[in-house]
C-alpha positions in Angstrom: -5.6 -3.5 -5.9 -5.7 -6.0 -2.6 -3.8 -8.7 -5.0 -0.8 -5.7 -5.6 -1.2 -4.9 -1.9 -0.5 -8.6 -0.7 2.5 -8.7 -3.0 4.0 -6.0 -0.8 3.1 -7.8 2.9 6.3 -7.6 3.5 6.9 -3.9 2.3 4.3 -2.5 4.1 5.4 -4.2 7.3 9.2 -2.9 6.7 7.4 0.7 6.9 6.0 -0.1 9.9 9.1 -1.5 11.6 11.1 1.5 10.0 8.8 4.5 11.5 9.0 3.0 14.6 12.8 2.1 15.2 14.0 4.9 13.2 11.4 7.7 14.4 10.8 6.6 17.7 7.0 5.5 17.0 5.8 2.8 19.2 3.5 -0.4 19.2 0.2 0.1 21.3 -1.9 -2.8 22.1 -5.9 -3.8 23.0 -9.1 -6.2 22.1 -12.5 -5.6 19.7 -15.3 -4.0 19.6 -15.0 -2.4 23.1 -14.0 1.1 24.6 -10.4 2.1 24.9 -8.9 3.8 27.7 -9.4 7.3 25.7 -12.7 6.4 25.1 -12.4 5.9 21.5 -14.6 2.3 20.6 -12.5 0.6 18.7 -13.5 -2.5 16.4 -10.4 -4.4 15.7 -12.0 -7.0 13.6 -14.0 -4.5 11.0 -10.6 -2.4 10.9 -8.6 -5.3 9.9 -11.5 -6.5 7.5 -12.0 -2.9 5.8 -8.4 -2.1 5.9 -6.5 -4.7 4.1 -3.3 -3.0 3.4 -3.1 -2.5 6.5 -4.4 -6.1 8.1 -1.3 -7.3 5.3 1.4 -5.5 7.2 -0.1 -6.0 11.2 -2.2 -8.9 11.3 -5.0 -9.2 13.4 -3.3 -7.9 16.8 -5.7 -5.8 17.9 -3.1 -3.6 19.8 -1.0 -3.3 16.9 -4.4 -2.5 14.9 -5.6 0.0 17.7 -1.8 1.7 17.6 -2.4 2.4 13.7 -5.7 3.6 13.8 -4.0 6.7 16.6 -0.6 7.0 15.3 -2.0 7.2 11.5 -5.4 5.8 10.7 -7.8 8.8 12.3 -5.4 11.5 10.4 -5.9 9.0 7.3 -9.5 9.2 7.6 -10.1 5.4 8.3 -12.7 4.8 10.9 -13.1 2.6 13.9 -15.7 0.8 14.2 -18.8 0.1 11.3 -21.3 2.6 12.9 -18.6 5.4 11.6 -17.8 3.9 8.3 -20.3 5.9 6.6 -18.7 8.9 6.1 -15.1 7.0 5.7 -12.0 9.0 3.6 -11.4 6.7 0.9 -7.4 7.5 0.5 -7.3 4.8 -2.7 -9.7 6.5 -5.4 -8.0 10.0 -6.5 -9.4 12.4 -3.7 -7.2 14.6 -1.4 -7.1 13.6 2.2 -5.4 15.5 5.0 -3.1 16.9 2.9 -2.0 13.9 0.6 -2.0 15.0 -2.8 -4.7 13.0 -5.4 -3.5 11.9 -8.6 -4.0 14.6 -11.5 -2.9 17.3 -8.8 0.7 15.7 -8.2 3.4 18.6 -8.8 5.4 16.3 -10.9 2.5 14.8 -12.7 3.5 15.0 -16.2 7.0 13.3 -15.7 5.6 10.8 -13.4 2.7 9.7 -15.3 5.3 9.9 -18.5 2.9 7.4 -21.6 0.8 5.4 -18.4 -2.2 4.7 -18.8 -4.7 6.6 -16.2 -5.5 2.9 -14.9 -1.9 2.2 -14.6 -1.0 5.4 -13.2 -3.7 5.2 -10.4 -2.2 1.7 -9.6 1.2 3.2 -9.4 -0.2 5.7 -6.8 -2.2 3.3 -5.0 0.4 1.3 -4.0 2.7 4.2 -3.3 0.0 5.6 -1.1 0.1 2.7 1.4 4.1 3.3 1.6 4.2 6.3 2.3 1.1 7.2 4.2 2.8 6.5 7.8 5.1 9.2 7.2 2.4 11.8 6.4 3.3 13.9 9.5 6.7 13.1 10.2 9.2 16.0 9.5 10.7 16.1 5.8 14.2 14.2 6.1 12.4 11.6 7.9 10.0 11.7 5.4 12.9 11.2 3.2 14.8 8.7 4.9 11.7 6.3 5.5 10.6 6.9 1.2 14.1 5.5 0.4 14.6 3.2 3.1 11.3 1.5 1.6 12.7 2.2 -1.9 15.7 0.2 -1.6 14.2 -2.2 0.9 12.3 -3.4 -2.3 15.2 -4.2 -4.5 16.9 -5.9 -1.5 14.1 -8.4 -0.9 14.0 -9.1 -4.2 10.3 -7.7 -5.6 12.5 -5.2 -8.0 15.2 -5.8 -10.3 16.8 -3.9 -12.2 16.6 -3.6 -16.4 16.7 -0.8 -18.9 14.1 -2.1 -21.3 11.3 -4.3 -19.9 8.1 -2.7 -20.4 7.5 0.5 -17.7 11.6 0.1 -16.6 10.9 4.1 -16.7 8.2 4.6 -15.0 6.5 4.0 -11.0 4.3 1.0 -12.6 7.6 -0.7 -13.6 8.9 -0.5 -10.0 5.6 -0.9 -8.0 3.6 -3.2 -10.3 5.7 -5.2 -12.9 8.5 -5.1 -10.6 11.5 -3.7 -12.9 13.4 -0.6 -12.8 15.9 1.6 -14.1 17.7 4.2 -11.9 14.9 6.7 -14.0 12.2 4.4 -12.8 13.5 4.5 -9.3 14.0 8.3 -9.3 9.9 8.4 -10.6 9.0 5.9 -7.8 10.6 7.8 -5.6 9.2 11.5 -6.5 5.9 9.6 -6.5 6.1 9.1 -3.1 7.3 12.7 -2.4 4.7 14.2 -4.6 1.9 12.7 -2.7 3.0 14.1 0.7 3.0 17.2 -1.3 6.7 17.6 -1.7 8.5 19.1 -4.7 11.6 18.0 -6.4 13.4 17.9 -9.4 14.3 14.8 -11.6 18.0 15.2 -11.9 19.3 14.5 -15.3 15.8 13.4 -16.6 15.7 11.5 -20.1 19.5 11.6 -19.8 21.3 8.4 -20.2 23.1 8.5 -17.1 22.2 8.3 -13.6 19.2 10.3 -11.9 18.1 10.5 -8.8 15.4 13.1 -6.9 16.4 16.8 -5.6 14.6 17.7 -2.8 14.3 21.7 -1.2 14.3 21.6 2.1 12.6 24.9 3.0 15.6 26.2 3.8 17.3 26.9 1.2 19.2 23.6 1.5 18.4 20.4 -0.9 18.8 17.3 -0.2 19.6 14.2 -2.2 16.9 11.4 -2.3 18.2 7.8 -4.3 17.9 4.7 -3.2 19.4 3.1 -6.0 22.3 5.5 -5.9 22.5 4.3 -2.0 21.8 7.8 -0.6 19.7 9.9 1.0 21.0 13.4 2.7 21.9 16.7 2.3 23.3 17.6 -1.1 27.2 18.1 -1.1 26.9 21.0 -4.1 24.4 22.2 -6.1 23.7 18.7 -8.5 26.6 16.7 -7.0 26.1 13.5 -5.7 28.4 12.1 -2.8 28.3 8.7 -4.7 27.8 9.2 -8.2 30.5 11.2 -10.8 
């Protein structure tokens, strides 16, 4: 898993830099172990050494470190210093956690999971998890916006390319493992993400040789369009139209 993990240093960084400049989330700083100004002790050392995902994104910068740990690391479960590790969340090993959905209770599971193996699947979802986790409590088209921005970010730099018939083109291994996709592989990737922040959506044209992309309710009645290989992610124009796509 911290091999995978370290493949994406740059990813998980880009979701970093994306909550913050495009949802207004900001970079805290401070030192280890000592007490913060709340009063929270704060060991920036062990969290960096116990927390490698997200060590790969911030460094060592104990202000940057300290910032994750309030913005998203409490609500995540992770701990501060080692005297509260004991009872630590583990967010990696299929159990629910504030509200982020575990493997084998993913709405979309049977689509997502498609022939994987359990052991690929769960590496599929552990990567997937560190993406999306920062947006756990953001509202939905933020939620959105950051899952494709992060989506697409990885075909840009380069860590997936696209093919329709390497092993896993079809599936969220192929995109966040072996690093190859299909538009069907990138619609999977991306409802993976969705599903584990516990939100629906329906694979559009599914098994379908032609292009598919994620429909998202927006609990209002509204749906919005979610593809980041399609190049967008907004409101729906009409009911299984896509702005982009004929």
């Amino acid at each position: 898993m911290n091999s995978i993990i370290s493949r994406f240093g740059k990813v998980i960084s880009f979701v970093v830099i994306t909550t913050s400049l495009v949802f207004g989330s900001s970079v805290t700083v401070l030192a280890a172990p000592k007490t913060m100004e709340d009063g929270t002790v704060f060991d920036a050392e062990f969290y960096a050494q116990t927390y490698p995902d997200v060590a790969a994104g911030l460094g060592t910068d104990e202000k940057a470190l300290y910032n994750h740990y309030v913005e998203y690391g409490r609500a995540e479960g992770r701990k501060p210093t080692a005297d509260s590790a004991s009872d630590t969340i583990q967010t990696n090993n299929s159990q629910v956690s504030n509200g982020i959905c575990e493997p084998q209770k993913l709405a979309n599971y049977k689509s997502l999971k498609k022939k994987l193996t359990d052991a690929e699947f769960q590496a599929a979802y552990d990567v997937a998890l560190v993406f999306v986790a920062p947006l756990k409590d953001k509202t939905r088209s933020e939620q959105l916006v950051g899952i494709a921005s992060v989506i697409r970010y990885m075909v840009e730099s380069g860590l997936v390319v696209y093919s329709t018939s390497a092993p896993h083109y079809n599936d969220p291994y192929g995109y966040f493992v072996s690093g190859v996709s299909s538009c069907a592989g990138c619609a999977r990737a991306t409802g993976l993400c969705l599903n584990i922040l516990g939100i629906p959506y329906e694979h559009v044209n599914e098994n379908q040789w032609s292009h598919q992309w994620c429909r998202v309710p927006m609990g209002d009645g509204s749906y919005w369009i979610c593809d980041a290989y399609g190049l967008y992610c907004g409101p729906e124009p009409a009911p299984y139209q896509h702005p982009y796509i004929q």
